[in-house]
FIMIFI-955140 format. One record per residue (C-alpha): residue in one letter; x, y, z. Coordinates in pm, 1 decimal. Layout:
BEGIN
code, X, Y, Z
A, X, Y, Z
...
//
This chain:
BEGIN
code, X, Y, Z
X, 0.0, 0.0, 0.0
X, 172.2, 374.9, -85.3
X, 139.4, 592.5, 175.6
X, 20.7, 906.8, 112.0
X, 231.4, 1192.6, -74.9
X, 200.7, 1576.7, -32.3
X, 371.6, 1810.8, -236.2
X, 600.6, 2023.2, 20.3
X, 391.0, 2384.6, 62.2
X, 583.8, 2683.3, -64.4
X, 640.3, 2917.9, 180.0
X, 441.3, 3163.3, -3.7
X, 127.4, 2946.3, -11.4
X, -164.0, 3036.5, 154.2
X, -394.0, 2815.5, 391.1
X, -653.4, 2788.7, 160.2
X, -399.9, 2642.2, -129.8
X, -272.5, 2373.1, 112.2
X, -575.9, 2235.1, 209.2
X, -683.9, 2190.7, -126.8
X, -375.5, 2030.5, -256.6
X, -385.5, 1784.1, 79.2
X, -725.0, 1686.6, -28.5
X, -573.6, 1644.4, -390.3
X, -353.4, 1392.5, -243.3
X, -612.6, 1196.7, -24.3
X, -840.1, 1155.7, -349.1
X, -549.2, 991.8, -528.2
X, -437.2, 739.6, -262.2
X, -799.2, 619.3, -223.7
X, -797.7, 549.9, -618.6
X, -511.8, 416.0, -615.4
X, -627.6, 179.2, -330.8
X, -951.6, 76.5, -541.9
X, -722.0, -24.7, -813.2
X, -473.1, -240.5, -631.3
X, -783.1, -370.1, -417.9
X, -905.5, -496.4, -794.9
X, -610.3, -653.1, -930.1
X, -410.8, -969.5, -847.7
X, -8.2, -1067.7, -901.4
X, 90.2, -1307.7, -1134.9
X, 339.7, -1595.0, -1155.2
X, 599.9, -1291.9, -1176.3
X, 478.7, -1024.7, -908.9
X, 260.0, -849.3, -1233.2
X, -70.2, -737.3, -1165.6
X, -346.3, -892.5, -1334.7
X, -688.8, -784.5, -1396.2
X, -908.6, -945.2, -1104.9
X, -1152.5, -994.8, -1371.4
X, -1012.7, -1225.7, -1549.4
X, -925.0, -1432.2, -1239.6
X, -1317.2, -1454.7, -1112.1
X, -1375.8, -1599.8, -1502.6
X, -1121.2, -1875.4, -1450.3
X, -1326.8, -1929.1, -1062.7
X, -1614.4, -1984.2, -1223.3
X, -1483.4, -2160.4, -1547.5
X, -1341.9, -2368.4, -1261.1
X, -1639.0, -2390.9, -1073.0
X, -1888.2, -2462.8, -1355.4
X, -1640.6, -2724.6, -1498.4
X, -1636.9, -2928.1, -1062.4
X, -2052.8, -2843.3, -1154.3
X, -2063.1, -3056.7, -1477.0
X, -1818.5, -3328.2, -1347.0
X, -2064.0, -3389.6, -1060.1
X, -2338.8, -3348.0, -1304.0
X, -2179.1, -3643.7, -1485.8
X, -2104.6, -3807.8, -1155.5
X, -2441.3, -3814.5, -1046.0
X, -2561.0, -3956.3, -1418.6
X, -2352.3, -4226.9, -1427.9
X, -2428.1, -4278.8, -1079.8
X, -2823.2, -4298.5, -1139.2
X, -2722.8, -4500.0, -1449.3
X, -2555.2, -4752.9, -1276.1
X, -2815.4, -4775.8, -991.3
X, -3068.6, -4825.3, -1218.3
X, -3251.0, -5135.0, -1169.1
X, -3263.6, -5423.2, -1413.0
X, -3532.2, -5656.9, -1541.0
X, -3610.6, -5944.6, -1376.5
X, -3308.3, -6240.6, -1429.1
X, -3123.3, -6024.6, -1583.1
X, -2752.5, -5914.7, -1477.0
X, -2513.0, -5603.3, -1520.0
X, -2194.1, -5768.9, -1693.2
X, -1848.8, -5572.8, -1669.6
X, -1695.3, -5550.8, -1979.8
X, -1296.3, -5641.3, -2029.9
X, -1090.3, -5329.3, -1915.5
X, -766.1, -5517.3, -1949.9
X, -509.6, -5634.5, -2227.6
X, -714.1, -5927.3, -2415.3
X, -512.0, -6237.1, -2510.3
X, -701.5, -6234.3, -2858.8
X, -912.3, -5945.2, -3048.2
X, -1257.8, -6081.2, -3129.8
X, -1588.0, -5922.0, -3143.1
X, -1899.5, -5964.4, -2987.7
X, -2253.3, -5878.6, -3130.2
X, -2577.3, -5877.2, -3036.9
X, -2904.5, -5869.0, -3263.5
X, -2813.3, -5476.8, -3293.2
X, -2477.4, -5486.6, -3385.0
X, -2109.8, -5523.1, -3226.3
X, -2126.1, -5440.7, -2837.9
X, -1815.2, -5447.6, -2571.9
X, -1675.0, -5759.2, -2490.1
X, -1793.4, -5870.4, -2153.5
X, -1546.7, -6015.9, -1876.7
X, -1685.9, -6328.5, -1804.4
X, -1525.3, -6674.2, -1695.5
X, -1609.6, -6995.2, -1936.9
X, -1596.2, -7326.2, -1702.0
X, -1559.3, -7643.9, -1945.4
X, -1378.6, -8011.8, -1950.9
X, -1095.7, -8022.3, -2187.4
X, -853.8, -8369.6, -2154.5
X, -1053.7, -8555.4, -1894.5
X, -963.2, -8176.6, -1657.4
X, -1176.5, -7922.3, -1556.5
X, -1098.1, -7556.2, -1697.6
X, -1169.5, -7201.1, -1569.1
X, -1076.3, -6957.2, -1864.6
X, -1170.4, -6591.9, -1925.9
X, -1401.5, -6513.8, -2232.6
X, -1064.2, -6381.1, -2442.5
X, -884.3, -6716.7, -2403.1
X, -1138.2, -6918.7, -2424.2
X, -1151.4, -6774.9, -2805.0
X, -742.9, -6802.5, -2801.0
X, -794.6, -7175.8, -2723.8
X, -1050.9, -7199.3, -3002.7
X, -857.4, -7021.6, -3295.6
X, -583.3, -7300.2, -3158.3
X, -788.3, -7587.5, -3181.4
X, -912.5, -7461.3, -3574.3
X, -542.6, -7389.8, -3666.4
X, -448.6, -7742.8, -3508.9
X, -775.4, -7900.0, -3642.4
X, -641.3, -7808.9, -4003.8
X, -293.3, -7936.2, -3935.4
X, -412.2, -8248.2, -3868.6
X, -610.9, -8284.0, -4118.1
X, -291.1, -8182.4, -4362.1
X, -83.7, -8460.4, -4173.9
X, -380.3, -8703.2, -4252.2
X, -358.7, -8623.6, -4597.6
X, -30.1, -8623.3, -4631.9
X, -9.2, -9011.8, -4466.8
X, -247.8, -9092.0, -4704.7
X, -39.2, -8948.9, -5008.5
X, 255.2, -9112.2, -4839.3
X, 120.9, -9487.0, -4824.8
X, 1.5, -9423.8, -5176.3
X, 344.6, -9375.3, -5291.4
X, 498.9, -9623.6, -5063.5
X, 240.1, -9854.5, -5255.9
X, 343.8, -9710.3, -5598.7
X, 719.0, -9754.2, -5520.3
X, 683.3, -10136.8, -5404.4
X, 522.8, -10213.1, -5731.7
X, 851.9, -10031.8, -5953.7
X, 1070.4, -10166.6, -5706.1
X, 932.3, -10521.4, -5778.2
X, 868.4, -10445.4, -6171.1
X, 1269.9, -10306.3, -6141.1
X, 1361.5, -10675.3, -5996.9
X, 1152.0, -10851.7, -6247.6
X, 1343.7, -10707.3, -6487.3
X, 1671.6, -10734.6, -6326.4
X, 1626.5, -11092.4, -6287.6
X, 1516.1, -11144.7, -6669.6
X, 1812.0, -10925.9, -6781.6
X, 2017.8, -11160.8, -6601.5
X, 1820.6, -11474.3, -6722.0
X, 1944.3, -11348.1, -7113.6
X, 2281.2, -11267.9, -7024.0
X, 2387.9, -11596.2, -6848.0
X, 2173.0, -11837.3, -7017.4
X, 2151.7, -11893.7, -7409.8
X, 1824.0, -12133.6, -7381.8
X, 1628.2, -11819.6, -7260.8
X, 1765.9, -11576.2, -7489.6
X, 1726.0, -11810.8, -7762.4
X, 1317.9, -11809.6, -7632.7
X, 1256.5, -11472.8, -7535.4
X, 1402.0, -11375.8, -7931.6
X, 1188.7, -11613.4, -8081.0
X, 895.8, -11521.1, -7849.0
X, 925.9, -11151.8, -7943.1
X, 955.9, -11224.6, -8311.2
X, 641.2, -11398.4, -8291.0
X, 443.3, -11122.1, -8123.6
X, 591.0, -10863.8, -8348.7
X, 492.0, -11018.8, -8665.2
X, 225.4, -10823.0, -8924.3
X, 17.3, -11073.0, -8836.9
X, 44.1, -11068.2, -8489.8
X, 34.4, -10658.5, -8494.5
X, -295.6, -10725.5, -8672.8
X, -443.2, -10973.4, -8462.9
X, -340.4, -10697.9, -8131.1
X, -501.4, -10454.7, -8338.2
X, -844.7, -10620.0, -8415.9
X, -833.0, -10739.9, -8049.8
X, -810.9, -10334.7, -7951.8
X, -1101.8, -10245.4, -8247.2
X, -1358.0, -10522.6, -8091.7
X, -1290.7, -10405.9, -7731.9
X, -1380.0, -10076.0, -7823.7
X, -1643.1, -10174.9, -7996.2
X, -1764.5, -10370.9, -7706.4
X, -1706.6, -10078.8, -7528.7
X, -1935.6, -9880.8, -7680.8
X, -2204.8, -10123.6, -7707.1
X, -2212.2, -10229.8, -7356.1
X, -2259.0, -9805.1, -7293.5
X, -2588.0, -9747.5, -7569.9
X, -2730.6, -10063.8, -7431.3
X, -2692.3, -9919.3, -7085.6
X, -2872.8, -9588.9, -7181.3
X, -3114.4, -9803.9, -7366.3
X, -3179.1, -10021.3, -7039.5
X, -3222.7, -9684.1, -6813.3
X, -3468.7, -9527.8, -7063.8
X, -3690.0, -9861.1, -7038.0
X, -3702.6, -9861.1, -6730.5
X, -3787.8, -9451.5, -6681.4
X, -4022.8, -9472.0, -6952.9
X, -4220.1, -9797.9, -6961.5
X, -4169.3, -10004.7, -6600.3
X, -4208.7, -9699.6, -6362.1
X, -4492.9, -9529.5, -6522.7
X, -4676.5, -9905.5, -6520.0
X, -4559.2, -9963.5, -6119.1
X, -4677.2, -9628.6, -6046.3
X, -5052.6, -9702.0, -6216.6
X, -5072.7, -10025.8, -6111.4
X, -5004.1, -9918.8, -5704.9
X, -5226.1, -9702.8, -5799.4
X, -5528.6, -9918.5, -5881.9
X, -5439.6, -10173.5, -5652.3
X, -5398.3, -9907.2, -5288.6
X, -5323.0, -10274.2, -5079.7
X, -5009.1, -10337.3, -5311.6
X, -4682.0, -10115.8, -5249.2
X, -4487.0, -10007.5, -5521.3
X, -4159.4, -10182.6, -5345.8
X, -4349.2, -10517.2, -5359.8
X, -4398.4, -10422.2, -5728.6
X, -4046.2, -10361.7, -5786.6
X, -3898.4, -10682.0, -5579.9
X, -4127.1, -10896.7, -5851.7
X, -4011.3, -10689.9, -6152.8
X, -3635.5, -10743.4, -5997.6
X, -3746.1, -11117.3, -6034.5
X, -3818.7, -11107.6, -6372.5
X, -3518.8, -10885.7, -6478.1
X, -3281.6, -11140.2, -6325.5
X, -3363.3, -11375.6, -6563.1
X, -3235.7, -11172.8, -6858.9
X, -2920.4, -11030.8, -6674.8
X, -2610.2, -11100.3, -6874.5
X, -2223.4, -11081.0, -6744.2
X, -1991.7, -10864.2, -6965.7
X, -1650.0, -10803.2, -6944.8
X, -1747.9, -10432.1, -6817.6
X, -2029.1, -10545.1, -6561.1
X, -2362.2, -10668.4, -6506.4
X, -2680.2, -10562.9, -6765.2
X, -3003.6, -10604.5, -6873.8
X, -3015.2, -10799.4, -7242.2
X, -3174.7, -10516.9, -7459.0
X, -3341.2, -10774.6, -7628.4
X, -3542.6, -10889.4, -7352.0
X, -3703.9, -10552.5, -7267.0
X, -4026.5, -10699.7, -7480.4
X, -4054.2, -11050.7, -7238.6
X, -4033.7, -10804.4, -6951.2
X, -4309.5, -10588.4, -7085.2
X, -4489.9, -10902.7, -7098.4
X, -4375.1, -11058.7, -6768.5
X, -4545.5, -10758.7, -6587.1
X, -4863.3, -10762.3, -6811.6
X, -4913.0, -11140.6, -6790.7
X, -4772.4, -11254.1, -6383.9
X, -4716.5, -10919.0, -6217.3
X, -5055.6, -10770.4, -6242.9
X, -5234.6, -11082.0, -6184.1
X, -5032.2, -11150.7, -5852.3
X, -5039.8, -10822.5, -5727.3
X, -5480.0, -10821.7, -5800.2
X, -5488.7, -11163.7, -5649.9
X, -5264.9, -10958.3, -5356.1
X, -5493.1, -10691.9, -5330.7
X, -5806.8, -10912.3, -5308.6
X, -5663.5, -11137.8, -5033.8
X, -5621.8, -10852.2, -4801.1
X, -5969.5, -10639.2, -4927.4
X, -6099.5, -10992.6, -4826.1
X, -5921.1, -11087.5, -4473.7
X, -6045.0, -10687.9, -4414.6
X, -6367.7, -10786.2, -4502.2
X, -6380.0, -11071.0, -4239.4
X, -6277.3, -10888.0, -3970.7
X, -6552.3, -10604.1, -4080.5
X, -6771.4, -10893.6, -4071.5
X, -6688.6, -11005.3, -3741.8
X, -6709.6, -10705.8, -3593.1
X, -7039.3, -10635.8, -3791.0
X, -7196.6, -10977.4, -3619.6
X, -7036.9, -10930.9, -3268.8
X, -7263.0, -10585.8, -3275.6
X, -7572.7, -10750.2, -3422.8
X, -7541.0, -11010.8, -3131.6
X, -7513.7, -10726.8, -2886.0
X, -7825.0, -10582.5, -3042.6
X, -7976.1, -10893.8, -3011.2
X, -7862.7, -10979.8, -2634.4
X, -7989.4, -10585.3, -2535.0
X, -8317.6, -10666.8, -2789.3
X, -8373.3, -10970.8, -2481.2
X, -8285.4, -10802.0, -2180.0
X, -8529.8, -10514.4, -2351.5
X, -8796.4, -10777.9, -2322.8
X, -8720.3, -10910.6, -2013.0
X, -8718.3, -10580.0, -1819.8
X, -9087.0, -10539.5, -2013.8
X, -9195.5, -10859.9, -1854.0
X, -9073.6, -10783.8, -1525.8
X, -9224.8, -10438.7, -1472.7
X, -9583.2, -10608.8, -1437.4
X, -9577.3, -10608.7, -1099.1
X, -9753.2, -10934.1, -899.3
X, -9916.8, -10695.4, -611.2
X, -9904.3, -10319.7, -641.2
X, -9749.9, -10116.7, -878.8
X, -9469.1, -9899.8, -759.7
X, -9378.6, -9536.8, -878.0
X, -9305.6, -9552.3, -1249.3
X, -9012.4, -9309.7, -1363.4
X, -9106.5, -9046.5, -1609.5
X, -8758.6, -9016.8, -1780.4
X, -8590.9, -9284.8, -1892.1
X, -8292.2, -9312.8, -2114.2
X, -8261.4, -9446.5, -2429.5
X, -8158.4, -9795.8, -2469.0
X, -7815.2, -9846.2, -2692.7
X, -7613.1, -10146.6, -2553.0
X, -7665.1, -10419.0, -2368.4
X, -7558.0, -10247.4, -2053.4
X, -7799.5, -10009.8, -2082.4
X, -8071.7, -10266.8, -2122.4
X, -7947.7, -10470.9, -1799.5
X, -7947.3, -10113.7, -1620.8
X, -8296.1, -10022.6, -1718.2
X, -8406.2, -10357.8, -1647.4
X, -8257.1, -10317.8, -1271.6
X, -8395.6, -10014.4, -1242.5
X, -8741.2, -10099.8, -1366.4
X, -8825.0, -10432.6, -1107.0
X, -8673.8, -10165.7, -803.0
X, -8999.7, -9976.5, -964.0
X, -9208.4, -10214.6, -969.4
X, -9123.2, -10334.7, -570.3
X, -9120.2, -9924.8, -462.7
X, -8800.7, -9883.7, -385.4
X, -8721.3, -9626.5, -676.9
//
């Protein structure tokens, strides 16, 4: 704070003078006051506007304001209740041993901390969420390995195969090599042997031999075709109508008999098992002539035996008619009564069975004795 300053008086001042310029002086200290009383020092003794310091106060205080605003959110936030079985999960906060994502029916959502409890090796495991996916992209990655070691065993015992069968063709030939070197008998055969099977006519027998097995070949493969067309065309569409016609008769039944017939005109060929196209006609014939007659004589044998037990069941309900029909008649012939006549009921129900009868019977000689 400055004290107070007075200009010295002049000796030829008046009273008057002075007193003004000491009031002067007193006006000028108490500004000067004001102003320090408003201003604050700085980092480096300055003086700085005390404005400016009550705006960083209350930037300060409005910024404590919105952190406890914030703190108080998140606060009712996480005291809001949940549903009903339901459970506030944390979510992982820490290094995870594996990036993965997790999604929900809207989208990707934060991974939550949770510990997976499973068997693995005969032992129990307790793993969190992240390694439990580490473990999985493990088992995939050594899932495919194996699967690429089983693959290439396979490849391997193929080739061992492969190279026992050179190895023994290389001995075979070894031991024949040998055979023509050391011994003139066999050289003298295998020369003769050769020039035989290189002859022109033995190059045109091979040859002809080669033509007909193509030729076979190719027959074998149109009579094939030929053999799947009859059977698409003609023997299914007639299984088909007559299973049909005949509901009692299954279409596998049908085929097992047409199997039958087909047997008979199999043939062996030197490239597998077929039907003789020539016998397609004596199977047409074979299903008009025995299949449909067996499979009607079937169908009529079990329409019948259904038939009997209809009956039966027909004549065990005619007798019950017949045995209700008596007891009918009987409980007639006991309601005349011998003395007096008891109440008679107004209502009675209908008769249907035989148990009914035998109950309204009962019920009609209590009646006639008064005791109903």
């Amino acid at each position: 704070m400055t004290a107070p300053t007075s200009s010295p008086a002049s000796p030829g001042m008046s009273m008057d003078a002075m007193m003004a310029d000491i009031a002067g002086d007193s006006i000028k200290q108490t500004m000067l006051e004001q102003a320090e009383s408003e201003s604050t020092r700085d980092d480096r003794g300055r003086f700085s506007p005390k404005a400016d310091t009550d705006i960083a106060a209350n930037e300060s205080l409005s910024d404590v304001s919105a952190d406890d605003d914030t703190t108080d959110i998140a606060d009712e936030e996480d005291t809001t209740p949940l549903p009903k079985g339901m459970v506030a999960v944390p979510t992982i906060t820490r290094e995870m041993a594996t990036a993965f994502t997790v999604a929900d029916a809207e989208g990707a959502i934060e991974p939550p901390d949770l510990t997976i409890e499973f068997t693995a090796n005969g032992k129990s495991r307790r793993e969190p969420l992240d390694k439990v996916v580490k473990l999985a992209q493990w088992g995939v990655y050594n899932h495919e390995k194996h699967q690429q070691a089983e693959a290439a065993m396979q490849q391997a015992e193929a080739l061992q195969g492969q190279i026992q069968q050179y190895d023994a063709t290389v001995r075979q030939m070894q031991f024949e090599r040998q055979q023509l070197l050391t011994n003139d008998d066999a050289y003298l055969n295998a020369r003769a042997a050769f020039e035989q099977q290189n002859t022109p006519e033995a190059r045109l027998q091979m040859e002809r031999q080669q033509l007909q097995s193509q030729r076979a070949q190719m027959e074998f493969s149109q009579a094939q075709q030929v053999g799947t067309q009859f059977l698409d065309t003609r023997v299914e569409p007639a299984l088909e109508l007559i299973a049909s016609a005949l509901p009692t008769v299954s279409k596998e039944e049908l085929a097992a008999r047409v199997l039958l017939v087909a047997n008979r005109y199999t043939v062996q060929t030197p490239f597998g098992a077929i039907i003789n196209p020539q016998a397609h006609t004596q199977i047409a014939e074979a299903i008009r002539d025995d299949i449909v007659p067996w499979a009607q004589q079937v169908h009529d044998q079990r329409n019948n035996e259904r038939s009997a037990l209809t009956a039966g069941q027909s004549k065990k309900t005619q007798a019950l008619q017949v045995e209700a029909q008596k007891a009918k008649n009987m409980a007639a012939r006991a309601m005349k009564a011998v003395g007096h006549s008891g109440p008679q009921s107004k209502n009675r129900p209908p008769i249907k069975t035989m148990d009914d009868a035998i109950a309204d019977s009962i019920r009609s000689s209590l009646e006639s004795i008064g005791l109903r």
